[in-house]
PyMOL Python script that loads the backbone (N, CA, C, O; Angstrom):
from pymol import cmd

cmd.read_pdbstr("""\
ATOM      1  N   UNK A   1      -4.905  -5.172  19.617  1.00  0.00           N
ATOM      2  CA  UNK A   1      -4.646  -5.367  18.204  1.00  0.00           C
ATOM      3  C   UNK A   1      -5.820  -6.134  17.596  1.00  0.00           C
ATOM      4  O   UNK A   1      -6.591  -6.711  18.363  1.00  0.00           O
ATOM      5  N   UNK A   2      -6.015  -6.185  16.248  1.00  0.00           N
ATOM      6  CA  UNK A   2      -6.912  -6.733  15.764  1.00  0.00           C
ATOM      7  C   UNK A   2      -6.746  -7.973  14.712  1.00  0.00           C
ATOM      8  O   UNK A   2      -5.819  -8.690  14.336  1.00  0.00           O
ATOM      9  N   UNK A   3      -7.609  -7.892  14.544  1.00  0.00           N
ATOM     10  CA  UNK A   3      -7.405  -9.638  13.339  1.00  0.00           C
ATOM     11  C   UNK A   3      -6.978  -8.801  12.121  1.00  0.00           C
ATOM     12  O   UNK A   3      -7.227  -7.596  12.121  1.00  0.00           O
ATOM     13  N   UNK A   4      -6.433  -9.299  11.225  1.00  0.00           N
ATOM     14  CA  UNK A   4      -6.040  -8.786   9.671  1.00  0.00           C
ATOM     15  C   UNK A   4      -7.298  -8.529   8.757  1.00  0.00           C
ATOM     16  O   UNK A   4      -7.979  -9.549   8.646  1.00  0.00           O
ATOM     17  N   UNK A   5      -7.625  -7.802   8.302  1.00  0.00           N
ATOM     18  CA  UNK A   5      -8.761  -7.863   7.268  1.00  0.00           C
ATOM     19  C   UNK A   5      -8.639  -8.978   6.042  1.00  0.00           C
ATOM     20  O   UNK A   5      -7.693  -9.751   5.888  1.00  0.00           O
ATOM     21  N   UNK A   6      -9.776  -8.878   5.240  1.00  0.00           N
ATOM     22  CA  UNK A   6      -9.351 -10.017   3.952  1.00  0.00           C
ATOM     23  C   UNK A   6      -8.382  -9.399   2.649  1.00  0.00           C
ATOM     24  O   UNK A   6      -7.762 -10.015   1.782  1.00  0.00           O
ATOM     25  N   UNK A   7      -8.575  -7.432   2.973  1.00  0.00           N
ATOM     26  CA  UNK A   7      -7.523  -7.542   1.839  1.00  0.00           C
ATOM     27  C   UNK A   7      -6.245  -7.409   2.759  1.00  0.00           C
ATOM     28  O   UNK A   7      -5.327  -7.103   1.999  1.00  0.00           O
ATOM     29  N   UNK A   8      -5.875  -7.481   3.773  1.00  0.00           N
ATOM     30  CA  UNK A   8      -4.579  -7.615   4.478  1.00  0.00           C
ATOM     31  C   UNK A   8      -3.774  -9.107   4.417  1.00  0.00           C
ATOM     32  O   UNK A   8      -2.575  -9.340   4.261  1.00  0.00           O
ATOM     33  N   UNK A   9      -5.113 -10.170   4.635  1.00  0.00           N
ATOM     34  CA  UNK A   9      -4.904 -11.478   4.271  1.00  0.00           C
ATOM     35  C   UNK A   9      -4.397 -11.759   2.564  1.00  0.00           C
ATOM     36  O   UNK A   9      -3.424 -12.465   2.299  1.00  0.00           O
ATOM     37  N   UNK A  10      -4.948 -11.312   1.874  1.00  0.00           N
ATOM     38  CA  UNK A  10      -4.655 -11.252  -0.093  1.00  0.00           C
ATOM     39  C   UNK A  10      -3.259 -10.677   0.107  1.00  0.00           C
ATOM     40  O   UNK A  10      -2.370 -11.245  -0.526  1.00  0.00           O
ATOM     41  N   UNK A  11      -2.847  -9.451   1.026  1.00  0.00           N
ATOM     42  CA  UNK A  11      -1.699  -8.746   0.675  1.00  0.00           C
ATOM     43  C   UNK A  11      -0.462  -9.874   0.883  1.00  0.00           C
ATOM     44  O   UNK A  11       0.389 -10.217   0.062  1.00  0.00           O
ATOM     45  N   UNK A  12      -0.684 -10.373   2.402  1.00  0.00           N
ATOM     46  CA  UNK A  12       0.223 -11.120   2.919  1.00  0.00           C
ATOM     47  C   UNK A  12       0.655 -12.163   2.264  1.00  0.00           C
ATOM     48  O   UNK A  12       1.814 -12.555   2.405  1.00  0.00           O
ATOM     49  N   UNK A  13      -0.445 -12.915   1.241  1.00  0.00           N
ATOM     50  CA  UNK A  13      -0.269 -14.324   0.142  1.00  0.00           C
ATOM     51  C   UNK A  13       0.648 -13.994  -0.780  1.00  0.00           C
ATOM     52  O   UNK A  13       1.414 -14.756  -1.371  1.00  0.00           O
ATOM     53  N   UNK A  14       0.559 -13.010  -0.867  1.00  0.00           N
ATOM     54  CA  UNK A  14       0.884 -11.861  -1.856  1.00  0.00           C
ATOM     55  C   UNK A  14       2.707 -11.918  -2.128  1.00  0.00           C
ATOM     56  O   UNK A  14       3.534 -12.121  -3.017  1.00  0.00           O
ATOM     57  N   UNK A  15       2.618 -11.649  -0.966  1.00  0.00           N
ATOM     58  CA  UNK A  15       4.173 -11.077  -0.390  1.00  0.00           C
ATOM     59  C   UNK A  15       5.057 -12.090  -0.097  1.00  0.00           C
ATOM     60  O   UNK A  15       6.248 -12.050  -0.408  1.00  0.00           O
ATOM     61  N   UNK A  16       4.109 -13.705   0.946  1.00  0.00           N
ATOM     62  CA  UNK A  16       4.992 -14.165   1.234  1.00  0.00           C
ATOM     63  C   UNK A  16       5.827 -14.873   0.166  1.00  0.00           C
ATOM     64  O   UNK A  16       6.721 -15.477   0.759  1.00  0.00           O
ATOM     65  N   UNK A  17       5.901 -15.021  -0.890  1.00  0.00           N
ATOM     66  CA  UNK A  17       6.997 -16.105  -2.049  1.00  0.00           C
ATOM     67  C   UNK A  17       8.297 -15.142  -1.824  1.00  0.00           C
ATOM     68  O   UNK A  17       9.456 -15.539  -1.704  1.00  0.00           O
ATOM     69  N   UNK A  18       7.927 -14.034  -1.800  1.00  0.00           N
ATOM     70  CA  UNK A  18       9.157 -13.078  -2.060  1.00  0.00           C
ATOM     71  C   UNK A  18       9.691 -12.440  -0.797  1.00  0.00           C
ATOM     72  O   UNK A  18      10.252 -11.344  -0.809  1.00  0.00           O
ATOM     73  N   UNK A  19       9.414 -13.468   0.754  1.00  0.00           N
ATOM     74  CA  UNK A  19      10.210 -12.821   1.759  1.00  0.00           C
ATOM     75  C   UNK A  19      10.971 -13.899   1.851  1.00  0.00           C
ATOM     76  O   UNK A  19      10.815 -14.978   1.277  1.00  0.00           O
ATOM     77  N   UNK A  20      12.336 -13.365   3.069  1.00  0.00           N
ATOM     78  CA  UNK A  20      13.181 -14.828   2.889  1.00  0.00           C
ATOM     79  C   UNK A  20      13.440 -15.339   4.360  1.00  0.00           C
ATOM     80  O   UNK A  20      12.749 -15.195   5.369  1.00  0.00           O
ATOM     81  N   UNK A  21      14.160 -15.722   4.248  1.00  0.00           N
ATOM     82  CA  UNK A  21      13.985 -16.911   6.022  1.00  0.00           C
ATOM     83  C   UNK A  21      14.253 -16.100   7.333  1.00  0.00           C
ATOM     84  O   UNK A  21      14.350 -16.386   8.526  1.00  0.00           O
ATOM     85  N   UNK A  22      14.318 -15.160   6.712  1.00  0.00           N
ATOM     86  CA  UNK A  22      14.317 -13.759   8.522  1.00  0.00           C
ATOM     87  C   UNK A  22      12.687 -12.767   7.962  1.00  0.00           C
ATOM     88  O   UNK A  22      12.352 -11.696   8.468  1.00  0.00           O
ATOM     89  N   UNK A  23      12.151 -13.273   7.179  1.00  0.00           N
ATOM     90  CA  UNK A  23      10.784 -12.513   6.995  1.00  0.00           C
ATOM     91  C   UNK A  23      10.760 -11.394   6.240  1.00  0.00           C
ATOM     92  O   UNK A  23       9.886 -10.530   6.173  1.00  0.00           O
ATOM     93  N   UNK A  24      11.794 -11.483   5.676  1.00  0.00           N
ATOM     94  CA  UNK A  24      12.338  -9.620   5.228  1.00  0.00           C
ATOM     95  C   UNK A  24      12.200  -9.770   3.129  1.00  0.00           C
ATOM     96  O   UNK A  24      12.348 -10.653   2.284  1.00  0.00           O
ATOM     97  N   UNK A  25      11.915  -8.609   3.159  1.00  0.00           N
ATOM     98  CA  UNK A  25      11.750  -8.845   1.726  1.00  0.00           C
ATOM     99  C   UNK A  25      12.682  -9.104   0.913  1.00  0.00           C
ATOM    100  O   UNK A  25      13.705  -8.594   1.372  1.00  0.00           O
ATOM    101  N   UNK A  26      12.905  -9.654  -0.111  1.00  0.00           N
ATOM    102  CA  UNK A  26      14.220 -10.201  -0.596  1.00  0.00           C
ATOM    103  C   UNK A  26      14.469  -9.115  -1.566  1.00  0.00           C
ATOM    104  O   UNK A  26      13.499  -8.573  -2.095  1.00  0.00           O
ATOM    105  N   UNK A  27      15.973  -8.650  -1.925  1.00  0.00           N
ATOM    106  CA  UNK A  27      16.419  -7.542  -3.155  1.00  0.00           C
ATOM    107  C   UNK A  27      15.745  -7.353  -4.496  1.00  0.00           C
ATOM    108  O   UNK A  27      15.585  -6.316  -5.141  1.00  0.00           O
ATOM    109  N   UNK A  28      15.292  -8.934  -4.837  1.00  0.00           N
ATOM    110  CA  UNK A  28      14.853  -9.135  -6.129  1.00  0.00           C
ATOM    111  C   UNK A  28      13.496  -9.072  -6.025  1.00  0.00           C
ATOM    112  O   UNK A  28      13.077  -9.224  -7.172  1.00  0.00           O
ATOM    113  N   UNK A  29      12.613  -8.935  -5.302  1.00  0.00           N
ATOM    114  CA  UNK A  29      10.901  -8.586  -5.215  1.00  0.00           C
ATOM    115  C   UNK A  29      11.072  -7.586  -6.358  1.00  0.00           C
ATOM    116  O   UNK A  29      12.031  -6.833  -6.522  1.00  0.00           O
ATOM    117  N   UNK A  30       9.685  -7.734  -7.329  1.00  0.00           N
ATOM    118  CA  UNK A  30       9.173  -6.642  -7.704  1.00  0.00           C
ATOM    119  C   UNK A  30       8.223  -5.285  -7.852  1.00  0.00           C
ATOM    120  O   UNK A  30       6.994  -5.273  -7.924  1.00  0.00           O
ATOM    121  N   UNK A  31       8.669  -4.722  -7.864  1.00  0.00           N
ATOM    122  CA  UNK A  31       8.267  -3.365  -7.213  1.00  0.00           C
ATOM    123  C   UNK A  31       7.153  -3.172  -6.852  1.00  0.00           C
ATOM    124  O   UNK A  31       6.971  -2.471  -5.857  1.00  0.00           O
ATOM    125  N   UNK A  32       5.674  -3.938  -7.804  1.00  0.00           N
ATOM    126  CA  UNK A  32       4.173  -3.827  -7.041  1.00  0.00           C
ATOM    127  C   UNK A  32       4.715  -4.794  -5.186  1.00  0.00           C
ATOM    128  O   UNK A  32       4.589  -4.259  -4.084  1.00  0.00           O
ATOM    129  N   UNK A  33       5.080  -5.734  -5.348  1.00  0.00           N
ATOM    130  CA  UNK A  33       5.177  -6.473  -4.140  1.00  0.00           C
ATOM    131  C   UNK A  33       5.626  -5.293  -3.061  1.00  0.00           C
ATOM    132  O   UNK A  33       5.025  -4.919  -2.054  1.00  0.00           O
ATOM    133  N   UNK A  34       7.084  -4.760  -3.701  1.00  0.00           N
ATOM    134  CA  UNK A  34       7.932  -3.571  -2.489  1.00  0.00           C
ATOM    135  C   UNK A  34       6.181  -3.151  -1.667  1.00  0.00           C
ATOM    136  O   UNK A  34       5.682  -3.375  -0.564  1.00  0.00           O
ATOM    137  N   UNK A  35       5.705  -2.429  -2.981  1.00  0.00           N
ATOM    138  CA  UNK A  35       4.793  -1.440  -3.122  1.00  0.00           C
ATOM    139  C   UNK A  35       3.433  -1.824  -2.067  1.00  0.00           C
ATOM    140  O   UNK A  35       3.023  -1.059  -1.195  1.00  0.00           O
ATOM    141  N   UNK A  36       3.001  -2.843  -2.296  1.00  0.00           N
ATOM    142  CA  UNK A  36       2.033  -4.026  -1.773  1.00  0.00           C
ATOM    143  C   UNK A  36       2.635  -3.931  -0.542  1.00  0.00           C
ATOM    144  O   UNK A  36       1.943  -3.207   0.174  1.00  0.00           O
ATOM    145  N   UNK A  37       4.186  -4.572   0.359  1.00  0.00           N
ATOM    146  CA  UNK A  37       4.445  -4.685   1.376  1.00  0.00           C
ATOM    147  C   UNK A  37       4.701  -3.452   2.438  1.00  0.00           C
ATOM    148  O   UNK A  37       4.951  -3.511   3.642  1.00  0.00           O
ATOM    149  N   UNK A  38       4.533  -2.190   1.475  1.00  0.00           N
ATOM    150  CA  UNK A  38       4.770  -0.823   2.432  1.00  0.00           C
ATOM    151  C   UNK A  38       3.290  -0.594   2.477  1.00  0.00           C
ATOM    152  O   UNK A  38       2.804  -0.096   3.493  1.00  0.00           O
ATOM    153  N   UNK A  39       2.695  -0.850   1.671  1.00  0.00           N
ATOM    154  CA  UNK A  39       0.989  -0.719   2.392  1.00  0.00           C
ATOM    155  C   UNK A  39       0.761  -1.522   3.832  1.00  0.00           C
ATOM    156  O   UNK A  39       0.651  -1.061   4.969  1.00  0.00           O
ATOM    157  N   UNK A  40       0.735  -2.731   3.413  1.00  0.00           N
ATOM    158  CA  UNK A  40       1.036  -3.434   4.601  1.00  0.00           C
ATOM    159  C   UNK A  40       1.032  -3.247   5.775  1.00  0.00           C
ATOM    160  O   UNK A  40       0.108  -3.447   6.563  1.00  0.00           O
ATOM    161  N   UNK A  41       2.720  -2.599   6.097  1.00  0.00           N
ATOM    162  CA  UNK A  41       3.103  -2.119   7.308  1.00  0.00           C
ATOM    163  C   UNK A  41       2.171  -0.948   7.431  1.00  0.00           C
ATOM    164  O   UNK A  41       1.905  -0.774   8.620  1.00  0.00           O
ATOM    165  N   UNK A  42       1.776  -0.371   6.909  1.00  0.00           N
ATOM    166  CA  UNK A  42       1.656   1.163   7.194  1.00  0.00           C
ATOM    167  C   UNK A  42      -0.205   0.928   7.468  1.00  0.00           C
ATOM    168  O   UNK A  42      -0.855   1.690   8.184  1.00  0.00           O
ATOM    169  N   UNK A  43      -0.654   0.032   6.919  1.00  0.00           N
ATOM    170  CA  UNK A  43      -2.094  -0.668   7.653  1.00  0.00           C
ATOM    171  C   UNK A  43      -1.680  -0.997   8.883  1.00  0.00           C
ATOM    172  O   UNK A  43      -1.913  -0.219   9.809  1.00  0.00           O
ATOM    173  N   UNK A  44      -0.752  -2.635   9.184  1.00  0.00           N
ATOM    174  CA  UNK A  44      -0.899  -2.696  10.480  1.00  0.00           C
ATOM    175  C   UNK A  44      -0.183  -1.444  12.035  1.00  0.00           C
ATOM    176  O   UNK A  44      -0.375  -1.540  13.247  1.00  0.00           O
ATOM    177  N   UNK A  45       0.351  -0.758  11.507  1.00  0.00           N
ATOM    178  CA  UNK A  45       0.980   0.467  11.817  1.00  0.00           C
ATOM    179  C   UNK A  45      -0.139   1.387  12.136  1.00  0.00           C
ATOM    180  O   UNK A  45       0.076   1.985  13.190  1.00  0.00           O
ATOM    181  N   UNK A  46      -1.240   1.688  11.581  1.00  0.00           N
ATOM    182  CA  UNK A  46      -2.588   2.860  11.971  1.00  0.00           C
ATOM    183  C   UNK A  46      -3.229   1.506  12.818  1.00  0.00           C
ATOM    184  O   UNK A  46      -3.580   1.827  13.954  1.00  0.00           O
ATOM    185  N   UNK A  47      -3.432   0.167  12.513  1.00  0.00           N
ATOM    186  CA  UNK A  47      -4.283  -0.564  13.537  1.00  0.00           C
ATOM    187  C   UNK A  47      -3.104  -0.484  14.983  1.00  0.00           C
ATOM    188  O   UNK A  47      -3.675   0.046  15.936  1.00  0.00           O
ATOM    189  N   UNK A  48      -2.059  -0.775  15.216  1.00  0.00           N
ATOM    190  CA  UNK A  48      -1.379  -0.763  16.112  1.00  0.00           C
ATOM    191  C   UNK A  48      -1.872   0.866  17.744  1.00  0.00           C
ATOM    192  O   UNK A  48      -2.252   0.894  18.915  1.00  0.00           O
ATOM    193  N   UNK A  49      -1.522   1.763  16.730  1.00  0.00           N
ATOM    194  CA  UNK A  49      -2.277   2.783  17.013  1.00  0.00           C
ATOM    195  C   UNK A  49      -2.841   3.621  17.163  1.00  0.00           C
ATOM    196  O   UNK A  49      -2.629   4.816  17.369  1.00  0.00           O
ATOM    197  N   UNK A  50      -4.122   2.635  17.002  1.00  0.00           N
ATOM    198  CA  UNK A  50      -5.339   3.002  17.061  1.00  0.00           C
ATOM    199  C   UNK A  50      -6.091   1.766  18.443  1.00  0.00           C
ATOM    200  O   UNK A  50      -7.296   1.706  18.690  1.00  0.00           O
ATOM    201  N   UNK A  51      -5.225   1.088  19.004  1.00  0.00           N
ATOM    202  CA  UNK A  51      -5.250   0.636  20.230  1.00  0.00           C
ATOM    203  C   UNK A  51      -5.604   1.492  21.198  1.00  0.00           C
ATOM    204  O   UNK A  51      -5.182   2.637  21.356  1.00  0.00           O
ATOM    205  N   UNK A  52      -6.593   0.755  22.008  1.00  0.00           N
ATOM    206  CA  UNK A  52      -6.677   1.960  23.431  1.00  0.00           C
ATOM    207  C   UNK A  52      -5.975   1.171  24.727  1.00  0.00           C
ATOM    208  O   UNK A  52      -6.163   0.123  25.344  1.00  0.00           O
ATOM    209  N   UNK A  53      -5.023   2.342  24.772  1.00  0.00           N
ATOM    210  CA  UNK A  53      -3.848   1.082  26.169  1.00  0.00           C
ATOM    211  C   UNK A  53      -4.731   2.227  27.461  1.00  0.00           C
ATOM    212  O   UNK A  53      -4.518   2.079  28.664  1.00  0.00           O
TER     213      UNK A  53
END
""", "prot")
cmd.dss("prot")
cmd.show_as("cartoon", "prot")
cmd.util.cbc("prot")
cmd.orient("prot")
């Protein structure tokens, strides 16, 4: 796995006000955030693999 990039780091600042104490996004986020946090996954998701096991 790799380190986060700097816009992965911006995303995550991003996101965290609006996750809640299990890490999960809260009902009331607004929709750039939703939007912002499915990029996210779906970045660290192609770095995941793109691992050579």
């Amino acid at each position: 796995m790799r380190f986060p990039t700097k816009e992965e780091n911006m995303m995550m600042k991003a996101i965290k006000p609006y996750l809640d104490e299990h890490c999960k996004l809260k009902e009331d986020a607004p929709d750039e955030i939703k939007e912002l946090a499915e990029k996210l996954r779906e970045s660290f998701e192609d770095a995941a693999c793109q691992h050579p096991f």
